[in-house]
N, C-alpha and C positions, 0 to 999 in steps of 0.2 A: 474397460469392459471387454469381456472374451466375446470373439466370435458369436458363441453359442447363446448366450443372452440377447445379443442384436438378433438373431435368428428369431430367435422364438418371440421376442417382444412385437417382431417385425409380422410374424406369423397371426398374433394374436389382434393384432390391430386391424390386419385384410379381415379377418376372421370375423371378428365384432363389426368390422364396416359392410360384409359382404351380409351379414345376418339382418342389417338394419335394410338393407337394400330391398331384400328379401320380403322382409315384414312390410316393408312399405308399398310394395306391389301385389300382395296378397292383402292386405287393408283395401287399398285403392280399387283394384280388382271387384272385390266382394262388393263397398259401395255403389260401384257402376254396377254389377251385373242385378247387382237389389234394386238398385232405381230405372232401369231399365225395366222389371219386372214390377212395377210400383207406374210405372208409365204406360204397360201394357194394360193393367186392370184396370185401374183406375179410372173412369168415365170422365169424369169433370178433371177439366184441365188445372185447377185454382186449388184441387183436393189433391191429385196428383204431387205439386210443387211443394205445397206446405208439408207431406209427408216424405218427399224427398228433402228437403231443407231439415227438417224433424231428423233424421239420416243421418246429415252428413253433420249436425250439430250434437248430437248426443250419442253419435255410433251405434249400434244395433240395439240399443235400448226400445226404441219404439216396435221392433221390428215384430216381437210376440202381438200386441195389440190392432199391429197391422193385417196379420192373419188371423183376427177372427169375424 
């Protein structure tokens, strides 16, 4: 293999690892700063958890029915 194929295969692999890294702190992120904000309004503590849990199991699907 030349050089230039290690380069770039080498390149592509940070590349896709650094993208995933990424994604996974803006996922994480948006979860906490939602449930956090889901902890704030929320009055009852037991409605709070289930709609947090509801979150972090089905990813922002709940999240439109949450706001109304």
């Amino acid at each position: 293999m030349s050089i230039k194929i290690v380069s770039y295969i080498s390149f592509v692999i940070v590349l896709v690892i650094g993208w995933r890294i990424v994604s996974l702190i803006d996922l994480y992120s948006g979860f906490t700063l939602f449930s956090l904000w889901i902890w704030y309004r929320r009055q009852s503590f037991v409605e709070a958890i289930l709609w947090i849990i509801s979150i972090m199991l089905l990813g922002f699907l709940p999240q439109p029915f949450m706001c109304l």
